[in-house]
PAMIBA-945852 format. One record per residue: x, y, z of N, C-alpha, C, O, CB in turn; residue in three letters; residue number from 1. Coordinates in pm, 1 decimal, m for minus. Glycine has a CB too. Layout:
! residues N
X / Y / Z / X / Y / Z / X / Y / Z / X / Y / Z / X / Y / Z / ALA / NUM
...
This chain:
! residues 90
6188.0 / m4760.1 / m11190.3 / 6169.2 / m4628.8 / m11249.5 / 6021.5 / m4593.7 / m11255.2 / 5979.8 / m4485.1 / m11214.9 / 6230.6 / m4623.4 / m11389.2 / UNK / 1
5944.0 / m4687.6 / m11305.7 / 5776.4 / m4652.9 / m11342.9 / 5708.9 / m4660.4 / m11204.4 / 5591.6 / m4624.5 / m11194.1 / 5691.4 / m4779.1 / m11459.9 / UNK / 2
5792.1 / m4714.7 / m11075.1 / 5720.4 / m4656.7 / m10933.0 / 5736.5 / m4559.8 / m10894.3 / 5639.2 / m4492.2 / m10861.0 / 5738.2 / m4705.7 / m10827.1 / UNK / 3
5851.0 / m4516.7 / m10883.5 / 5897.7 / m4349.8 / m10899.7 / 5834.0 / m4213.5 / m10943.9 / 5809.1 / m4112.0 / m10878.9 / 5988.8 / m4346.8 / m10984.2 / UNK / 4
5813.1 / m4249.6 / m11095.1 / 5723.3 / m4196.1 / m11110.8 / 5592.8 / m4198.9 / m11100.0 / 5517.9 / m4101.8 / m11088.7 / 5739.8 / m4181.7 / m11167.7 / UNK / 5
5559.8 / m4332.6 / m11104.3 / 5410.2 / m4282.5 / m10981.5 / 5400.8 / m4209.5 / m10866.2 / 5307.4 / m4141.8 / m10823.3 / 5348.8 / m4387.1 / m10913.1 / UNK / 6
5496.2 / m4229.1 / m10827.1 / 5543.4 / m4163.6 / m10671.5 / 5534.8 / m4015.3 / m10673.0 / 5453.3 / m3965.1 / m10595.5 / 5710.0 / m4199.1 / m10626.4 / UNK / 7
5600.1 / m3943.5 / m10742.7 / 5620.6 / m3805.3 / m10784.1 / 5429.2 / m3785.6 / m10878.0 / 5351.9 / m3689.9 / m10881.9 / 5806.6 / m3794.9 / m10913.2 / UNK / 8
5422.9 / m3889.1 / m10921.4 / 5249.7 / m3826.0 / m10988.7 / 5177.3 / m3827.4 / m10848.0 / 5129.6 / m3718.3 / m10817.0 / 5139.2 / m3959.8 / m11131.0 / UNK / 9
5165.2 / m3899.5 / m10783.9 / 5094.6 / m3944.9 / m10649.9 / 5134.6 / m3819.1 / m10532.9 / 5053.7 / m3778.7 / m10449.4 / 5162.0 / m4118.1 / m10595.9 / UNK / 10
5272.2 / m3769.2 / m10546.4 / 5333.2 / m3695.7 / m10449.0 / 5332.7 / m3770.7 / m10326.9 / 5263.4 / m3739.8 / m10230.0 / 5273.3 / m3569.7 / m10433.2 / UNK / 11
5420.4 / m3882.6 / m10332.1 / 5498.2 / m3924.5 / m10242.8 / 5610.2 / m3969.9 / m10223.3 / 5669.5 / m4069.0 / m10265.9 / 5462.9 / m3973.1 / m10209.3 / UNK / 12
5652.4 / m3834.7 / m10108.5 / 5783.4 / m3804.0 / m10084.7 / 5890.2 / m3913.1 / m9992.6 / 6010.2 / m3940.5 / m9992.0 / 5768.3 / m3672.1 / m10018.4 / UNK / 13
5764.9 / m3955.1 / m9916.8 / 5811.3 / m4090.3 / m9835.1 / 5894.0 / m4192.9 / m9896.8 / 6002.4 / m4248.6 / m9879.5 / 5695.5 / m4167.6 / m9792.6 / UNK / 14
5776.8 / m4193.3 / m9991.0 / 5833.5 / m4315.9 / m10084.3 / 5971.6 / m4320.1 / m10172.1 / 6069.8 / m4393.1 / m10158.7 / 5730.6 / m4337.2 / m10187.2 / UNK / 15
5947.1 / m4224.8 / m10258.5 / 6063.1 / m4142.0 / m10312.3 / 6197.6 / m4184.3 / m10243.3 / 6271.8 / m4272.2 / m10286.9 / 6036.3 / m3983.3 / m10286.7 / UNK / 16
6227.8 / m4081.6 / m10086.0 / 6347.7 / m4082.3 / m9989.5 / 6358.6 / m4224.3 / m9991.1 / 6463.7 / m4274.0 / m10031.7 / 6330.1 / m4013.2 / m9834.8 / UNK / 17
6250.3 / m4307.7 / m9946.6 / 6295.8 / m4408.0 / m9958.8 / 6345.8 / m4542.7 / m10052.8 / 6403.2 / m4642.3 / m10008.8 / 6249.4 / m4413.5 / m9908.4 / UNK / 18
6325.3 / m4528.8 / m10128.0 / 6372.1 / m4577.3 / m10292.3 / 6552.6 / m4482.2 / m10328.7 / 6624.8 / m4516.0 / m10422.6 / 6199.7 / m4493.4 / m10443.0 / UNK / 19
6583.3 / m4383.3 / m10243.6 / 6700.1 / m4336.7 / m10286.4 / 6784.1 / m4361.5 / m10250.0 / 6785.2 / m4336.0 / m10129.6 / 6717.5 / m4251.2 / m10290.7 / UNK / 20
6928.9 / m4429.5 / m10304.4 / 7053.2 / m4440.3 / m10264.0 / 7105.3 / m4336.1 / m10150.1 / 7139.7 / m4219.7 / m10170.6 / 7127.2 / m4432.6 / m10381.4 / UNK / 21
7102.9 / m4414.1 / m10008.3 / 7148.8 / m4352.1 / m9858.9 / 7257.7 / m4238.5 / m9910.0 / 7246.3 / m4126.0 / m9861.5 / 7233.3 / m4486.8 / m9737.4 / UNK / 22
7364.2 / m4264.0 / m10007.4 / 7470.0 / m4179.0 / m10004.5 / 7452.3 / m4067.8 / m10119.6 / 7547.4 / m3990.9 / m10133.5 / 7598.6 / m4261.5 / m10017.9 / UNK / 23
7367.1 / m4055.3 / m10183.5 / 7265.4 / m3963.2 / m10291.8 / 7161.0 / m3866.5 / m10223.6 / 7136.5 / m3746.7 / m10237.3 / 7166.5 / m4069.5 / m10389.0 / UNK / 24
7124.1 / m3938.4 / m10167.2 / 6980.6 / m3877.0 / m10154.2 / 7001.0 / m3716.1 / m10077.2 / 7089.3 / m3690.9 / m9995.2 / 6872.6 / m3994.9 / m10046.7 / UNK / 25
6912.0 / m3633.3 / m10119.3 / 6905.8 / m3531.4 / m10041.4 / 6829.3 / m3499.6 / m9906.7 / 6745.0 / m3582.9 / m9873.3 / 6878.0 / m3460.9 / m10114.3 / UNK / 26
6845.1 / m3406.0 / m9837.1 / 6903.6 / m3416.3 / m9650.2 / 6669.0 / m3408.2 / m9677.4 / 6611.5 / m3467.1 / m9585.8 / 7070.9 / m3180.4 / m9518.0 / UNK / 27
6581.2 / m3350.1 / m9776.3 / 6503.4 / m3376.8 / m9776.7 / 6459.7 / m3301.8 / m9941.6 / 6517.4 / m3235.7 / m10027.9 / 6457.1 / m3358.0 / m9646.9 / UNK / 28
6303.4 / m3368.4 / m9914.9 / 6264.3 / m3346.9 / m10063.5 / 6106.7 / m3262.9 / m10077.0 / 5995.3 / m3291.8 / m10033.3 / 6256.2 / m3513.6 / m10141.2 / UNK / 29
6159.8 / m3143.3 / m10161.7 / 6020.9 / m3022.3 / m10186.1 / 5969.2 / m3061.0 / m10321.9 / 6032.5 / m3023.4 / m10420.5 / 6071.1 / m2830.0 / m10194.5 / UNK / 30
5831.5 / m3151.5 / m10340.0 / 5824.9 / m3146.1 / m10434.3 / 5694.9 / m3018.1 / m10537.6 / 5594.6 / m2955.4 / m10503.5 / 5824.2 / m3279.8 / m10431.2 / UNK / 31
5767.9 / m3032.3 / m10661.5 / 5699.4 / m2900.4 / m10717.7 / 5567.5 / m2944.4 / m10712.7 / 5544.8 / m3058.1 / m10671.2 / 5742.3 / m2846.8 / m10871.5 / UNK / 32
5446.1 / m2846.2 / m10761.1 / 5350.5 / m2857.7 / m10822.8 / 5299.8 / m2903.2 / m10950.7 / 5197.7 / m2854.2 / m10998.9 / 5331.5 / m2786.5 / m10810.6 / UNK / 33
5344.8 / m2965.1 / m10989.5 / 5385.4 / m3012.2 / m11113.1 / 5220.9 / m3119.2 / m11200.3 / 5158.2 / m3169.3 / m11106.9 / 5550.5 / m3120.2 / m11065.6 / UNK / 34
5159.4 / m3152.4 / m11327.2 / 5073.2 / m3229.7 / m11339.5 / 5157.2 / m3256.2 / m11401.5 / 5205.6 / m3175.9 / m11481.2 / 4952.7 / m3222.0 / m11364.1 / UNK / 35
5214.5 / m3411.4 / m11380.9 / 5218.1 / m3521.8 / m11455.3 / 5144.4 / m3564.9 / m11546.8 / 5027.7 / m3580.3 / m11511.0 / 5219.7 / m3595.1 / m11399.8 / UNK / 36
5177.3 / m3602.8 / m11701.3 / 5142.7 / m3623.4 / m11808.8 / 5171.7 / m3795.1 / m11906.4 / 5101.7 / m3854.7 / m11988.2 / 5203.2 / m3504.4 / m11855.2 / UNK / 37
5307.2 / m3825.0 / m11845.5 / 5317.4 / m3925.9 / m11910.4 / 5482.5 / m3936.9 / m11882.7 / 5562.4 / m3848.0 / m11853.5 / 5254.4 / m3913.4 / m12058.6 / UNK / 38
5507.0 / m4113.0 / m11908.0 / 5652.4 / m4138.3 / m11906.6 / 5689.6 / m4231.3 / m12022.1 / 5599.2 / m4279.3 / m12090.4 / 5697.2 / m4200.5 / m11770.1 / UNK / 39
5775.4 / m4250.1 / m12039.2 / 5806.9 / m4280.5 / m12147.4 / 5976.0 / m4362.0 / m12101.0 / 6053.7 / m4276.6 / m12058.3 / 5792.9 / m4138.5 / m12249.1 / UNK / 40
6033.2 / m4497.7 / m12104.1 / 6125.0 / m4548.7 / m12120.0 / 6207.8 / m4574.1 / m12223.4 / 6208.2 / m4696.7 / m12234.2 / 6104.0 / m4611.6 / m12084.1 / UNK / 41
6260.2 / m4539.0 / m12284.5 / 6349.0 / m4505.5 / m12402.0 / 6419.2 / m4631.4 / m12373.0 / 6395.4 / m4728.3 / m12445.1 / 6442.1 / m4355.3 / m12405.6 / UNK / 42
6492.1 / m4640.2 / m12288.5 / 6638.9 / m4719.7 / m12297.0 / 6652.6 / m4776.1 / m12113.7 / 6674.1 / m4696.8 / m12022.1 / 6802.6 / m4576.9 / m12359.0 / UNK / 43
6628.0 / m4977.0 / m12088.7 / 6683.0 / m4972.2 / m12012.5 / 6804.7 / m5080.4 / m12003.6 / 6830.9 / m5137.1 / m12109.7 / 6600.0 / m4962.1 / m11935.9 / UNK / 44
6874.2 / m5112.0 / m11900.7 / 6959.7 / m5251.7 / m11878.3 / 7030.1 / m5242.4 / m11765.8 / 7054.6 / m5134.0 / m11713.0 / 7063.0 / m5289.2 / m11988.2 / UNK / 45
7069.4 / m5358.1 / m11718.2 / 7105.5 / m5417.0 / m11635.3 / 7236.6 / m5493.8 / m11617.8 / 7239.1 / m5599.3 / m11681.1 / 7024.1 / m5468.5 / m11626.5 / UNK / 46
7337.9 / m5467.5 / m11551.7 / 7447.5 / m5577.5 / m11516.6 / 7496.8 / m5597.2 / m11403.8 / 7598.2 / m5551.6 / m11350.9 / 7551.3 / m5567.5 / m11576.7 / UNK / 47
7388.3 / m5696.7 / m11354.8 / 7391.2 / m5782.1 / m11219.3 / 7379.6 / m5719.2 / m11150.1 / 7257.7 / m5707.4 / m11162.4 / 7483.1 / m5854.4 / m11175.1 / UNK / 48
7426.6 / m5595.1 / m10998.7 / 7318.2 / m5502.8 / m10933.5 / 7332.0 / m5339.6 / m10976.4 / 7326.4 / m5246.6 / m10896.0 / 7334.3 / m5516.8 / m10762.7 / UNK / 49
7342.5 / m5332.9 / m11055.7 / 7376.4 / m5218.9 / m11128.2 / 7274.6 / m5186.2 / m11246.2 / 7258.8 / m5275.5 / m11329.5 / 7515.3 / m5238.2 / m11179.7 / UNK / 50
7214.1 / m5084.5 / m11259.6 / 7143.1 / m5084.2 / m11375.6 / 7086.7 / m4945.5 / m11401.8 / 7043.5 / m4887.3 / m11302.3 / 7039.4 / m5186.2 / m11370.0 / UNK / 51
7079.8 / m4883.0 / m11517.5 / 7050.0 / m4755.6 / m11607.9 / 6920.8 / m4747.6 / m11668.6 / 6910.2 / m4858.1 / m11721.8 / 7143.7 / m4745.0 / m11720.8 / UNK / 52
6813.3 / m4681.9 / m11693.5 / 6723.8 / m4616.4 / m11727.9 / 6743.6 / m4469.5 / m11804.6 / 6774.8 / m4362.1 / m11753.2 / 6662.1 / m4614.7 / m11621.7 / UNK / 53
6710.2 / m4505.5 / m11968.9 / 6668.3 / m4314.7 / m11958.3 / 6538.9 / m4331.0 / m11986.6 / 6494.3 / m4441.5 / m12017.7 / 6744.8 / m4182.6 / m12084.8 / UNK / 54
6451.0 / m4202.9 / m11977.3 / 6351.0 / m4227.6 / m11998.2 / 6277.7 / m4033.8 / m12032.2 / 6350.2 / m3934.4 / m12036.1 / 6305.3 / m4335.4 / m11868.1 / UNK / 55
6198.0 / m4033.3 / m12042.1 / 6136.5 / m3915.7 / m12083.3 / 5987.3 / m3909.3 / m12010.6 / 5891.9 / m3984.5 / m12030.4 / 6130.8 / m3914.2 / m12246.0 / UNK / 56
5997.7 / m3786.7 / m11913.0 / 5857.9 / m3764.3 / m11819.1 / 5786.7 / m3658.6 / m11856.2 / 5838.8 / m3549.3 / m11834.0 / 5879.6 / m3739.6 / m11668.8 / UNK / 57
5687.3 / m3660.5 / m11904.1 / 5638.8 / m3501.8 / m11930.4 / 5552.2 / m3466.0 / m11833.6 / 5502.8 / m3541.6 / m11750.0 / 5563.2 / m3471.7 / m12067.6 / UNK / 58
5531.9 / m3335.5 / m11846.9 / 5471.1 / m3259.9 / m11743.0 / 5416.2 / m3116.6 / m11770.8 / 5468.4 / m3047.7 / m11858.5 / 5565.2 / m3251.3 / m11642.4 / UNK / 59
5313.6 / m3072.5 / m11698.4 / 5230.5 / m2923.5 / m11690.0 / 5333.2 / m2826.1 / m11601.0 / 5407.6 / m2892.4 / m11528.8 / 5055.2 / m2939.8 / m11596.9 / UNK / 60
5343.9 / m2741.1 / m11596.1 / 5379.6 / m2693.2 / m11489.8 / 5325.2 / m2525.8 / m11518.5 / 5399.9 / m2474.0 / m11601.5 / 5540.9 / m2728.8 / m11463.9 / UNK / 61
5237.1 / m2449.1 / m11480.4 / 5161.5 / m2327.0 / m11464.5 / 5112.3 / m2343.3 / m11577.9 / 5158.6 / m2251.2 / m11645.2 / 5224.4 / m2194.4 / m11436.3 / UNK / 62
5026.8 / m2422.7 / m11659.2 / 4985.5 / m2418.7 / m11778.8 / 5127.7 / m2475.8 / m11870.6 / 5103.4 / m2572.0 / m11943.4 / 4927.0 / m2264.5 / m11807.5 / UNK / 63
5222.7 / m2441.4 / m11871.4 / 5329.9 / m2459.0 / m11987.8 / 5380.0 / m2609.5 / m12004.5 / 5444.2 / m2657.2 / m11910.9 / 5464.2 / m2364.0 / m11956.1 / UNK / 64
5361.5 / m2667.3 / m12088.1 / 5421.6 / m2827.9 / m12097.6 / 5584.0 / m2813.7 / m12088.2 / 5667.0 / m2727.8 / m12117.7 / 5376.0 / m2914.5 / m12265.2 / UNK / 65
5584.2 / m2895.0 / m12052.7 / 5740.4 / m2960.7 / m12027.0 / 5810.5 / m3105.0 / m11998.0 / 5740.1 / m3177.9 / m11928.1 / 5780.8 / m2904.1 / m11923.6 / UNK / 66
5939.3 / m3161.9 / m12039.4 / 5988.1 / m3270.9 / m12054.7 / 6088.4 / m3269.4 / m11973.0 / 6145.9 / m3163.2 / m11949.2 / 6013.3 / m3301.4 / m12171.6 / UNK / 67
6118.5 / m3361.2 / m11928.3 / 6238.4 / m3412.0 / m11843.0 / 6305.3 / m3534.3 / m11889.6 / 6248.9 / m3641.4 / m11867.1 / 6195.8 / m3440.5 / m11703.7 / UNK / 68
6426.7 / m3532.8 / m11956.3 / 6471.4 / m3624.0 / m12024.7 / 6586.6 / m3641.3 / m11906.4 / 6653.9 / m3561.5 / m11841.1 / 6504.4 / m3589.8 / m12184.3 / UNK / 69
6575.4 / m3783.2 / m11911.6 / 6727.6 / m3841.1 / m11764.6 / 6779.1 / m3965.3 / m11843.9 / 6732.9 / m4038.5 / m11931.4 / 6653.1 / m3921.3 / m11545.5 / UNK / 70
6920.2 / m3953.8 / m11759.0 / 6924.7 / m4130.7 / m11761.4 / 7021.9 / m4125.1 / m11621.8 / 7123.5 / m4078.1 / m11570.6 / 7018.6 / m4229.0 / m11938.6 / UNK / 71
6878.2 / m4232.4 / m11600.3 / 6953.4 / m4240.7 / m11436.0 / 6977.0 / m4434.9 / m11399.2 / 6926.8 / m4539.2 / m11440.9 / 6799.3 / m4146.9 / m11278.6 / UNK / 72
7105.9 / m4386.8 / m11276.7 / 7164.2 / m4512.4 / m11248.1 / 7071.6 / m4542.6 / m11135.8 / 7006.3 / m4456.1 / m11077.5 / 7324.4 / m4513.9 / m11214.5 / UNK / 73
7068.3 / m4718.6 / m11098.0 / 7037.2 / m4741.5 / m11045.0 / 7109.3 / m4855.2 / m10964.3 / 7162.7 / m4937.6 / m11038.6 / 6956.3 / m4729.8 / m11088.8 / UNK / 74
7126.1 / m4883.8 / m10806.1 / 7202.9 / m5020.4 / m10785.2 / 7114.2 / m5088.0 / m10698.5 / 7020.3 / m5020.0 / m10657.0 / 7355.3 / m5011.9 / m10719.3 / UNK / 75
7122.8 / m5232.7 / m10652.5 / 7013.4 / m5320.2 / m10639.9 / 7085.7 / m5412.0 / m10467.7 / 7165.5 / m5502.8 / m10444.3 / 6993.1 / m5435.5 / m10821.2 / UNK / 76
7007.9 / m5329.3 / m10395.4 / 7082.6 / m5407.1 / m10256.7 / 7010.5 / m5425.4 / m10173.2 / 6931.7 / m5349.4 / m10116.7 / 7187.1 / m5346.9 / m10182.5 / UNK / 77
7041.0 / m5565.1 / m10155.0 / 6929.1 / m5660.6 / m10044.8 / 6811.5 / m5661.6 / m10113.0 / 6707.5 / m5637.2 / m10051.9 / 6890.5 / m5594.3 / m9880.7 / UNK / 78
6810.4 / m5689.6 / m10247.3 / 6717.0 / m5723.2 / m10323.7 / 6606.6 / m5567.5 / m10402.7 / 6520.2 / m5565.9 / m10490.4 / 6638.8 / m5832.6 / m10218.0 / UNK / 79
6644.3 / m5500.3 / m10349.7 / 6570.0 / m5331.3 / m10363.8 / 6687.6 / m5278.7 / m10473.9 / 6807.9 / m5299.7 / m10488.9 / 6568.4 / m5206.3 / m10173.8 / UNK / 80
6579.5 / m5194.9 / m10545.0 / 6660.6 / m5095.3 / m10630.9 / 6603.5 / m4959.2 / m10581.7 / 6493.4 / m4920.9 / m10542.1 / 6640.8 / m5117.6 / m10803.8 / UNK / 81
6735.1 / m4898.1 / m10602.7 / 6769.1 / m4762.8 / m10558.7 / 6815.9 / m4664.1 / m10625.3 / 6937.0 / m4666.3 / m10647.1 / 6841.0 / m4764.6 / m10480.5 / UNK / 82
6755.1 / m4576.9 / m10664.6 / 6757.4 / m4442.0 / m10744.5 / 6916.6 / m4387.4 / m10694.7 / 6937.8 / m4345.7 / m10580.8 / 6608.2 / m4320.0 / m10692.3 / UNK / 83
7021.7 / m4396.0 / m10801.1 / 7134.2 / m4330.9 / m10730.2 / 7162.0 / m4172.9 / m10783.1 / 7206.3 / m4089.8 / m10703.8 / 7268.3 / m4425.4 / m10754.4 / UNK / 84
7134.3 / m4140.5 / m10914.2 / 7148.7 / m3999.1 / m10982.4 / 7097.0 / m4006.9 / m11120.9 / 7038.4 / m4099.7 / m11176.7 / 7302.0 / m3946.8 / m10988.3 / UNK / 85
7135.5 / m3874.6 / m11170.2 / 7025.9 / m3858.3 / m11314.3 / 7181.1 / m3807.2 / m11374.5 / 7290.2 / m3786.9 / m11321.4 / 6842.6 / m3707.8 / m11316.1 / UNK / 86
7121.2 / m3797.4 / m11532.2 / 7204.0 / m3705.1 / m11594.7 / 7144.8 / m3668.2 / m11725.6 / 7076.4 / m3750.6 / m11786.4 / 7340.1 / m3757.5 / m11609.1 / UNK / 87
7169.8 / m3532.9 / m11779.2 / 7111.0 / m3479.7 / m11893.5 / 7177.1 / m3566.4 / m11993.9 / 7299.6 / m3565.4 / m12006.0 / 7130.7 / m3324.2 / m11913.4 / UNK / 88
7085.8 / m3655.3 / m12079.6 / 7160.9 / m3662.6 / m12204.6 / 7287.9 / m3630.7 / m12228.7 / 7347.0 / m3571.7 / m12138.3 / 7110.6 / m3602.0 / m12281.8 / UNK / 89
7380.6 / m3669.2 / m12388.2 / 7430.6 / m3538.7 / m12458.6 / 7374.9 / m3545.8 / m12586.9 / 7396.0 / m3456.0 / m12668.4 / 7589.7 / m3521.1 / m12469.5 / UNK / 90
C-alpha cells in the first residue's frame, strides 16, 4: 500500500499498472493533478495470500484539501502483492 502511494505522489503510472491485479486493472491510467499530503494506515491484515488495507490519503487538489478514505483488497502471487479494488467505507 505505502509503495502505491508513493507511486501516485511520484506519478508513476508504470508502476501503479503494474502492481494491479491483471483482472482489475483498467485498459489504462490518467492520473489527476493532485499534491499529495500524507497517508495514513488505519487498519491492516492478512490471511495467507489474501490481504486488506484501509487507509486514509490526503490530498490538494486546485487549492481545496481533500481525503480519500479506502479499504482495499489485496492478493499475493508469485510472491508480489497486487492491488485488486477499493471500497468506500460504511
Amino acid at each position: 500500500m505505502r509503495s502505491r502511494y508513493s507511486a501516485y505522489v511520484l506519478r508513476l503510472g508504470d508502476y501503479l499498472m503494474a502492481t494491479w491485479y491483471p483482472g482489475t486493472a483498467p485498459g489504462e491510467l490518467e492520473l489527476a493533478p493532485l499534491k499529495w499530503l500524507g497517508l495514513e494506515v488505519r487498519h491492516s491484515e492478512q490471511s495467507g495470500d489474501a490481504g486488506v488495507v484501509e487507509f486514509v490519503a490526503r490530498c490538494r487538489e486546485h487549492g481545496r484539501a481533500q481525503r480519500m478514505h479506502e479499504i482495499s483488497r489485496f492478493v499475493r502471487e508469485g510472491g508480489r502483492w497486487y492491488y485488486i479494488d477499493g471500497q468506500l467505507p460504511e
